[in-house]
C-alpha positions as CSV (number, residue, x, y, z in Angstrom):
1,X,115.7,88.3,90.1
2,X,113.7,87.8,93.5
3,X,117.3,87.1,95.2
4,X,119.2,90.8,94.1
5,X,116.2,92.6,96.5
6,X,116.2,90.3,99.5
7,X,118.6,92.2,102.1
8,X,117.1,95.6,102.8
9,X,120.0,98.7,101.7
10,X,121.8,99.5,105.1
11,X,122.3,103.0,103.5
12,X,118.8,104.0,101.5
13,X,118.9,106.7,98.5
14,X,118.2,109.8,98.9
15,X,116.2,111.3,96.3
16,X,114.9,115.2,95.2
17,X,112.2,115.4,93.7
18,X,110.9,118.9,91.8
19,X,107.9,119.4,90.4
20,X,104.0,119.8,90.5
21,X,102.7,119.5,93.6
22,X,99.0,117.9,93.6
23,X,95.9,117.1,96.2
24,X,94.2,114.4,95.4
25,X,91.0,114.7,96.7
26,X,88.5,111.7,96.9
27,X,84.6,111.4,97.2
28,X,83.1,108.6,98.3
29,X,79.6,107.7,97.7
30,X,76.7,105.8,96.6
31,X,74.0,106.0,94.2
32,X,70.7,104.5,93.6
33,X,68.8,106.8,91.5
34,X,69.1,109.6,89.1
35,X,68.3,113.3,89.6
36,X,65.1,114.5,88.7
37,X,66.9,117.9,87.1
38,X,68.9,116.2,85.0
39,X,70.2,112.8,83.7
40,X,73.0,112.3,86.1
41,X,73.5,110.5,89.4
42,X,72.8,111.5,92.7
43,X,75.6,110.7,94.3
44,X,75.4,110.2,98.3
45,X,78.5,111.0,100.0
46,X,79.5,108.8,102.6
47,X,83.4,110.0,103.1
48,X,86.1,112.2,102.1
49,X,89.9,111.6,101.9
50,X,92.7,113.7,100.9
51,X,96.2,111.9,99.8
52,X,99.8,113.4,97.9
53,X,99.3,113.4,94.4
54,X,101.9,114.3,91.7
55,X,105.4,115.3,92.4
56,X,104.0,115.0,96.2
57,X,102.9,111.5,95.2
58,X,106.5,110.5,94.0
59,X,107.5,111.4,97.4
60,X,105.2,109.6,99.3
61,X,106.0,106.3,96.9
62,X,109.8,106.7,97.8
63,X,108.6,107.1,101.8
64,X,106.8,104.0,101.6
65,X,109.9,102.2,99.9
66,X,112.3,103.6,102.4
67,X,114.3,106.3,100.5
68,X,115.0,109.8,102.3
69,X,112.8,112.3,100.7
70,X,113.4,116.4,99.7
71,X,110.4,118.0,97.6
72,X,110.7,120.8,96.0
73,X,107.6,122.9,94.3
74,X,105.1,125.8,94.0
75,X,101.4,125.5,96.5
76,X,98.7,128.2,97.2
77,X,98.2,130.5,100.0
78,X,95.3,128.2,101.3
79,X,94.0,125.5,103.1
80,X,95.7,122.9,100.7
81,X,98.9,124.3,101.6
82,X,98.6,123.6,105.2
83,X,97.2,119.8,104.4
84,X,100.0,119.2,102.6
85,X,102.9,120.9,105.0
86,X,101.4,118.4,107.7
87,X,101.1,115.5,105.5
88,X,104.4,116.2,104.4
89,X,106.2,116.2,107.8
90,X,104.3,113.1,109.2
91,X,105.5,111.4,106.3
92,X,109.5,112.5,107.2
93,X,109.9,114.4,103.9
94,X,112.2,117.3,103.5
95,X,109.6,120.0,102.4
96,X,112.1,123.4,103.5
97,X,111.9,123.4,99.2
98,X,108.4,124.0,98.6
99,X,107.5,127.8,98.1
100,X,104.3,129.8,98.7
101,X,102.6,131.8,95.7
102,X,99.5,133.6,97.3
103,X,98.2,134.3,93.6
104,X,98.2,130.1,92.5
105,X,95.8,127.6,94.6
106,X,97.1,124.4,95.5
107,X,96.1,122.0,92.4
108,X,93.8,119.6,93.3
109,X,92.3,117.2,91.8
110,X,88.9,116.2,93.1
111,X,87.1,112.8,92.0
112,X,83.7,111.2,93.1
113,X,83.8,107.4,93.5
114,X,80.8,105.0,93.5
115,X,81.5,101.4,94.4
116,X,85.4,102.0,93.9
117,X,84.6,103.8,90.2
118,X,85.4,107.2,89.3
119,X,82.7,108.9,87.9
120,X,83.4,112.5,87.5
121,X,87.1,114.8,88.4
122,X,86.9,118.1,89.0
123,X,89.9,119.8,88.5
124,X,91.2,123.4,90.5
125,X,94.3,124.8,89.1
126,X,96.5,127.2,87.6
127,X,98.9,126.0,84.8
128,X,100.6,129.2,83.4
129,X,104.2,129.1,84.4
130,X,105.4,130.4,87.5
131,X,107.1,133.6,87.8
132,X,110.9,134.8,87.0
133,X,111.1,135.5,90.5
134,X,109.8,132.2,92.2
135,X,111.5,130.1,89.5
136,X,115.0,131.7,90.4
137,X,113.8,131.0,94.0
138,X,113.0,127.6,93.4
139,X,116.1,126.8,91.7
140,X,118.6,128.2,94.2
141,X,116.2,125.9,97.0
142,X,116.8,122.7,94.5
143,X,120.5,123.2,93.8
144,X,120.8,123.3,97.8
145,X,119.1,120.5,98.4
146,X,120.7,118.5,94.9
147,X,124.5,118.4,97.0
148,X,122.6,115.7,99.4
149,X,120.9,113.9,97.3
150,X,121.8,110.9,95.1
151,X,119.1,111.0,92.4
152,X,117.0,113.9,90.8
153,X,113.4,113.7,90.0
154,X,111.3,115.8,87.7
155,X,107.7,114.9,87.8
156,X,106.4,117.2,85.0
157,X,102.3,117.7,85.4
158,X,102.3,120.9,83.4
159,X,101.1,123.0,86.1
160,X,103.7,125.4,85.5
161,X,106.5,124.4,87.7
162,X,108.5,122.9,85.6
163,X,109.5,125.3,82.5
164,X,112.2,124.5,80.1
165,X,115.0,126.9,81.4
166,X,114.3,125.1,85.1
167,X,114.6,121.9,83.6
168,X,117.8,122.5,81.8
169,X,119.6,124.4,84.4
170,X,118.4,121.7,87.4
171,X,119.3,119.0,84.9
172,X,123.3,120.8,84.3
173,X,123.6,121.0,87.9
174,X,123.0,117.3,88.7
175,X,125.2,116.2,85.8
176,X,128.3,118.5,86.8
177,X,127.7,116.5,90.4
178,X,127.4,112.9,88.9
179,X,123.4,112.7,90.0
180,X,121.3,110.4,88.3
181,X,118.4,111.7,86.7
182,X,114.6,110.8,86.0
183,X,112.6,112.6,84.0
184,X,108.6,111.7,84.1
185,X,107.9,114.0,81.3
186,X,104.2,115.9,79.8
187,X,103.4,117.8,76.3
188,X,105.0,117.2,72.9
189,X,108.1,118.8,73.4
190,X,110.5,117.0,75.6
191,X,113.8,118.9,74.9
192,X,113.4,120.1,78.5
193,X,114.9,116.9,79.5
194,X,117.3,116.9,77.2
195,X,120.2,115.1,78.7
196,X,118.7,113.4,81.4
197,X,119.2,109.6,82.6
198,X,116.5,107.9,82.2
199,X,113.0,108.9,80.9
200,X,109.6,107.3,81.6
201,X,106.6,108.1,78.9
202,X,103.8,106.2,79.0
203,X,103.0,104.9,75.3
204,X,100.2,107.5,74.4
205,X,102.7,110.3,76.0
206,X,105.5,108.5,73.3
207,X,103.9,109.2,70.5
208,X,102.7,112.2,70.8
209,X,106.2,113.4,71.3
210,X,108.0,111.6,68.4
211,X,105.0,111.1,66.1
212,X,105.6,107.4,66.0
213,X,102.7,105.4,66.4
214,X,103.4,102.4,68.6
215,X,102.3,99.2,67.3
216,X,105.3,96.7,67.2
217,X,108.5,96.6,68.3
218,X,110.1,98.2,65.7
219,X,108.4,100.9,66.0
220,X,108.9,101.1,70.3
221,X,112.5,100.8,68.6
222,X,111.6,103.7,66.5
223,X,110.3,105.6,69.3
224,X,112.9,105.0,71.8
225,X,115.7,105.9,69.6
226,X,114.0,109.2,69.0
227,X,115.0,110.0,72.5
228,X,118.2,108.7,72.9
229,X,119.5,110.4,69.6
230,X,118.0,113.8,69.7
231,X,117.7,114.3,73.4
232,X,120.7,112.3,74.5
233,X,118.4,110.6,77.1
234,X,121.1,107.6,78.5
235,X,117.9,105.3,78.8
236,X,115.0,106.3,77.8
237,X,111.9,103.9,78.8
238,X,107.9,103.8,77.9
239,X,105.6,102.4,79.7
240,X,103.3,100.1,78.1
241,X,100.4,99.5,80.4
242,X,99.3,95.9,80.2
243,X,102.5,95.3,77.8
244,X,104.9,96.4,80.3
245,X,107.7,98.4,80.0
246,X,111.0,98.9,77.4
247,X,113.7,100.4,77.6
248,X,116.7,100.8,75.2
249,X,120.3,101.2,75.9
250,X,122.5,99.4,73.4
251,X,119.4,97.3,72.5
252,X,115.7,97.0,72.9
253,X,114.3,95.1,76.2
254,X,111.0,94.7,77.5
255,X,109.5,93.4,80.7
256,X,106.4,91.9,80.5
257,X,104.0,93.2,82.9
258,X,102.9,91.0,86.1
259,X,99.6,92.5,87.3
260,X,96.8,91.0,87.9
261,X,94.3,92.8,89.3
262,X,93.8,96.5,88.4
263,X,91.2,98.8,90.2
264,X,92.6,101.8,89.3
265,X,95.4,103.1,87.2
266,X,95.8,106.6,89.1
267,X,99.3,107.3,90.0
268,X,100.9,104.8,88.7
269,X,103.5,106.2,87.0
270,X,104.3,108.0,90.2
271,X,105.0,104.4,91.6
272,X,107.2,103.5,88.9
273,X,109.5,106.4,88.6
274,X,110.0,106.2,92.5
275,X,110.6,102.5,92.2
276,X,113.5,103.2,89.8
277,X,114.8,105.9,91.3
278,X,115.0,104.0,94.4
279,X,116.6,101.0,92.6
280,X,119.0,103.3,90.5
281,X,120.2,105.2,93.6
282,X,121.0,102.0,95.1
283,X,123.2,101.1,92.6
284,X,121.1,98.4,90.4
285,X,121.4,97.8,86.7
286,X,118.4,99.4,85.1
287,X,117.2,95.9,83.9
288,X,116.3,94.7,87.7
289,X,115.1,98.1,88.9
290,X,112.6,97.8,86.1
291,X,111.6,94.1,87.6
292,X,111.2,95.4,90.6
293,X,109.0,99.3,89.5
294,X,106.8,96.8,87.3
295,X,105.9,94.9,90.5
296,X,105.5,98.2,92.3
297,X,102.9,99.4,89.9
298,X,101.3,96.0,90.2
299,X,100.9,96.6,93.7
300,X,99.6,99.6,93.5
301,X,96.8,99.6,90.9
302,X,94.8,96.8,92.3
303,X,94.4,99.2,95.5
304,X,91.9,101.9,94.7
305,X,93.2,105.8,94.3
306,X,96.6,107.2,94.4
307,X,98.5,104.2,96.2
308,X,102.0,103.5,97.8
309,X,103.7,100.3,97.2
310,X,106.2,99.3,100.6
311,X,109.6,97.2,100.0
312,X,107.6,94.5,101.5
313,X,104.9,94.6,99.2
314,X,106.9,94.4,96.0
315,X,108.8,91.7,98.0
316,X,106.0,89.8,98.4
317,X,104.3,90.3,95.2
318,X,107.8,89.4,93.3
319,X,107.7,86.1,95.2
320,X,104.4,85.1,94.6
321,X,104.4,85.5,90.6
322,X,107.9,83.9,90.4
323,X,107.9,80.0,88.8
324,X,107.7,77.9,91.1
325,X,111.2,76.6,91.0
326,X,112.0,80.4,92.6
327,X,110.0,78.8,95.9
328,X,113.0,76.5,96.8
329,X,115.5,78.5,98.7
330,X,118.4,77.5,101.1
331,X,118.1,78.3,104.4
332,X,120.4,81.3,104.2
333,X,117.9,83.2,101.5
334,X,114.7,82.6,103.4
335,X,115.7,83.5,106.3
336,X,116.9,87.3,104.5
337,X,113.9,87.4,102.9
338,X,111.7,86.7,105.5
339,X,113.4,89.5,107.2
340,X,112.8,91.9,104.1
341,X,109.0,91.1,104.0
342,X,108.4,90.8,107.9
343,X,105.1,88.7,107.5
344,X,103.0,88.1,109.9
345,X,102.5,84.7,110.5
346,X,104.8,82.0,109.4
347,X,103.3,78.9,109.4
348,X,106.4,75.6,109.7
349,X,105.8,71.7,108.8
350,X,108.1,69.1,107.4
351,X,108.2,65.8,105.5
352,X,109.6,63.5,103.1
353,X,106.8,64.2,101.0
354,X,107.8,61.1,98.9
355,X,105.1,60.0,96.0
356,X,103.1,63.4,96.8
357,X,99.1,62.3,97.5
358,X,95.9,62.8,98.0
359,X,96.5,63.0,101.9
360,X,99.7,65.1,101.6
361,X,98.1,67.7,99.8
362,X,95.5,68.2,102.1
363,X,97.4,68.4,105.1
364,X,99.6,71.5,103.5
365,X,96.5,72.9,102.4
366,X,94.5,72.8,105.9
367,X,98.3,74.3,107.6
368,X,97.8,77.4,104.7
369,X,94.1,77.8,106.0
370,X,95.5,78.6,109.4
371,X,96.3,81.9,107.9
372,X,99.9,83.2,106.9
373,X,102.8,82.3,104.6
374,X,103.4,78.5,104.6
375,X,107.1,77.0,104.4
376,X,107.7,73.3,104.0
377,X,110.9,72.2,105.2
378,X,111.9,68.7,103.3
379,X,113.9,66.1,103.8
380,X,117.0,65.6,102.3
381,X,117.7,62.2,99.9
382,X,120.2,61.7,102.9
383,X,118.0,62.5,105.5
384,X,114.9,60.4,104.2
385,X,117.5,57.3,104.0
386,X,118.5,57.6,108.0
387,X,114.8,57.6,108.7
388,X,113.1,55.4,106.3
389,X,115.9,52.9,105.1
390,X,118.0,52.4,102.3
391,X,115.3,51.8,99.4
392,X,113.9,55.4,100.0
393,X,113.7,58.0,98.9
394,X,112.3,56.8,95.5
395,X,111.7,60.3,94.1
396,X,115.0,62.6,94.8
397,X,115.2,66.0,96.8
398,X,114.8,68.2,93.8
399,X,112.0,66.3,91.9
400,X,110.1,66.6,95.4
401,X,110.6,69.9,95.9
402,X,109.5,70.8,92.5
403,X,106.2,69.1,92.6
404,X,105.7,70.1,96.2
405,X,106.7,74.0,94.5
406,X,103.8,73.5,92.6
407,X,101.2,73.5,95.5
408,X,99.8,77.0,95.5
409,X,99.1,76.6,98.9
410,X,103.0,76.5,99.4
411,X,105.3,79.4,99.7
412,X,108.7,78.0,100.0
413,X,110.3,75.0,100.8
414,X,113.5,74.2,102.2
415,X,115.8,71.1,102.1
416,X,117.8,70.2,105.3
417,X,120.3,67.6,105.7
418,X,119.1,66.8,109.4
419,X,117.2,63.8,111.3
420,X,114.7,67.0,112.8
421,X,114.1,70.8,111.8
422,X,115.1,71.5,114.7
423,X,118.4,74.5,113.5
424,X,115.7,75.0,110.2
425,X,113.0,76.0,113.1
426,X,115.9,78.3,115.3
427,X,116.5,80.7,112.1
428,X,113.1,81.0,110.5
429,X,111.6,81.6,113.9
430,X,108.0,80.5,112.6
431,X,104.8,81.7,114.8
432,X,103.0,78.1,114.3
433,X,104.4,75.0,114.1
434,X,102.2,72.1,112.3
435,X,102.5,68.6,112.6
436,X,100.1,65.4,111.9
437,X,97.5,64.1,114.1
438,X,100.0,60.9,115.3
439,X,101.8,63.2,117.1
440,X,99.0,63.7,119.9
441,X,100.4,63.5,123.5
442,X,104.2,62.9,122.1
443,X,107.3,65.9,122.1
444,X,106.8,67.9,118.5
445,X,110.5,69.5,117.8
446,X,110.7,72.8,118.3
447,X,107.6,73.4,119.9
448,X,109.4,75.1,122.7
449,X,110.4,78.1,120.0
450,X,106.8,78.5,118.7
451,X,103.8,80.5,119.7
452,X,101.5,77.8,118.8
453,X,101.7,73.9,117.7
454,X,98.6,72.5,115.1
455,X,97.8,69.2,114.8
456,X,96.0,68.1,111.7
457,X,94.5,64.8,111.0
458,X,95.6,62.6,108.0
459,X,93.1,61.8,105.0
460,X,92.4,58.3,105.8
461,X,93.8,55.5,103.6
462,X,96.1,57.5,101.8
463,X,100.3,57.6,102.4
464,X,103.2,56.8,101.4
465,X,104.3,53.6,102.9
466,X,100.2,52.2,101.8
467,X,100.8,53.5,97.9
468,X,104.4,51.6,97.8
469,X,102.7,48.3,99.0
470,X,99.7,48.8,96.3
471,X,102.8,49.5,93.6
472,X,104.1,46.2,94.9
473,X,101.5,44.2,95.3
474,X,100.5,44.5,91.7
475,X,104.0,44.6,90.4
476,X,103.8,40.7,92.1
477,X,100.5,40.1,90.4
């Protein structure tokens, strides 16, 4: 799965996205003591941040993944309006289709934080739906800006954007062009999105709007089929939280979730609809764009408020939760996805590594402790013969590599065929090179093409050559 997302697109998607437009407005304080007027906390407030929430979150995900960007929506006459114009154009997203309505504020949610938990959300907002006129306005903006793009959006808050005739017509459009569409839908009735591509419910957000409580997976079958027979949704898809995701198309799949740490949940869904609309306008089945949006929500709710996950990031995260047979790679691979997740230190050593030991592991853990992603390039069988005689190596390349794979302070390994790294060392273009303690005073190959060469010292009494004699000497005995 890792290997479909390791060259970067040459062309990225571009992607509309219509709908509520939200400030996300964070408090952050500390508290030691209650109020004397009432049993609540005083709350000392240390900072204040603003960041895109909603459909303007949506956006900002697809910024951070690389997508081009149009937003189209409704904001307030006020000073959220001119926040999120600025925002908006630092980021590089088309905003030309986001309309002013002096008699709406611009939604915001406000929420104090106390040692990264939310304690209280204060809401400002209108929700009635927005006018005949500014919906026909808003429409004619989106069907201009629909001929560029390659995938529709609708992020659906209920803040009065997106009504059902909007949804409809905006939905017709993109179908009579070939657009793919994404719905992230609200309420209990979803005929709005009737027709659409994909669909992306959460599993309480399911339920509500097919009455099918969720408990197994016939009844996610149950639910899922709901949509795809009475709204003629291509795929639709819930998200389960810590289950995951499913989707249906001609059967039921699931992908297990991969987080592991979760601070906070808000604007999560955000991230996942952007991470499949990115995949989806790239052209990927919806199985591996839904690998790759569960890895960008995994990202994103162990950081702390509304959140962006960056190609890099779900790069990164994908390779560290693969098995570890996904951490042997050819040289070809690694060197493309080193490129995709531009790291910032690449630490380098090679071995045999034959009968892995106490001293080996040691060594690979002090070159991780220098700080950056460790590769190990290894030996060959071939190799390890021309440089340690014909009765070695006694474990092959693969059975190496996989124990070696299993050192979490290893990130990849790569087998070459040659006496030295040296053409390994030319295309990785590592930052430190590490070699033993022996090597002291004595030419370390490829030193020349680093910025920095580590020695480390060798446990004492432990390698390779030492265990084979013990082997021997009681295999004589």
């Amino acid at each position: 799965m890792l290997e479909a997302f390791l060259t970067p697109p040459k062309k990225p998607p571009h992607v509309l996205v219509v709908g509520d437009i939200i400030i996300d407005h964070y408090i952050w304080g500390e508290s030691e003591r209650l109020s004397p007027e009432a049993p609540v906390q005083v709350v000392d407030v240390k900072q204040e941040s603003r960041r895109l929430g909603g459909a303007g979150n949506v956006a900002d995900n697809l910024i951070a993944l690389g997508a081009g960007v149009d937003l189209c929506g409704v904001v307030g006459a006020d000073g959220g309006q001119a926040w999120l114009f600025e925002t908006l154009q630092s980021l590089g997203v088309g905003a030309s289709g986001i309309l002013v309505d002096a008699k709406r504020p611009t939604s915001q949610k406000s929420r104090v934080m106390i040692s990264k938990q939310q304690v209280l959300r204060i809401d400002r907002e209108h929700t009635d739906p927005i006018d005949k006129d500014l919906c026909a306005a808003l429409l004619e903006k989106a069907t201009a800006l629909l001929e560029e793009a390659d995938v529709l959006v609708l992020s659906d808050y209920l803040k009065g954007v997106l009504d059902p005739k909007l949804c409809q017509a905006l939905i017709a459009r993109a179908r009579a062009q070939h657009k793919t569409i994404l719905c992230d839908p609200k309420g209990k009735d979803y005929s709005k999105y009737a027709s659409a591509n994909l669909l992306t419910p959460n599993k309480k957000e399911a339920q509500i709007a097919t009455g099918v409580q969720i408990t197994d997976d016939e009844s996610l079958l149950k639910a899922l089929s709901f949509f795809k027979e009475n709204l003629q949704i291509a795929t639709p898809l819930i998200t389960l939280s810590e289950q995951g995701m499913a989707f249906l198309d001609h059967e039921l799949h699931k992908i297990p979730t991969i987080a592991k740490e979760v601070y906070d949940v808000s604007g999560a869904g955000d991230t996942v609809i952007a991470a499949l609309a990115f995949c989806l306008g790239l052209g990927y089945p919806i199985k591996q764009a839904c690998h790759f949006a569960n890895a960008a929500a995994a990202v994103v709710v162990a950081k702390v408020g509304s959140a962006q996950a960056s190609y890099a990031e779900v790069l990164d995260f994908l390779q560290k939760h693969h098995h570890q047979g996904q951490k042997v790679l050819d040289k070809a691979t690694l060197c493309a996805l080193l490129k995709a997740m531009r790291p910032p230190r690449i630490i380098f050593t090679n071995g045999c590594f034959d009968l892995l030991h106490r001293g080996h592991v040691e060594y690979l853990q002090k070159a991780k402790a220098l700080g950056g992603l460790l590769v190990v390039g290894l030996n060959s069988d071939s190799s390890v013969r021309r440089l340690k005689g014909k009765s070695r190596p006694i474990c092959n390349q693969e059975a190496r590599a996989f124990v070696l794979a299993g050192l979490e302070c290893v990130d990849f390994i790569v087998i070459f065929e040659e006496d030295t790294p040296l053409e390994l060392i030319k295309a990785l273009k590592p930052h430190i090179l590490v070699k033993g303690a022996d090597y002291a005073g004595k030419e370390v190959v490829g030193s020349s093409l680093v910025q920095k060469v580590v020695l480390i010292d060798f446990v004492k009494g432990y390698s390779t050559t030492s265990t084979l004699e013990r082997i021997q000497s009681l295999t004589h005995n």
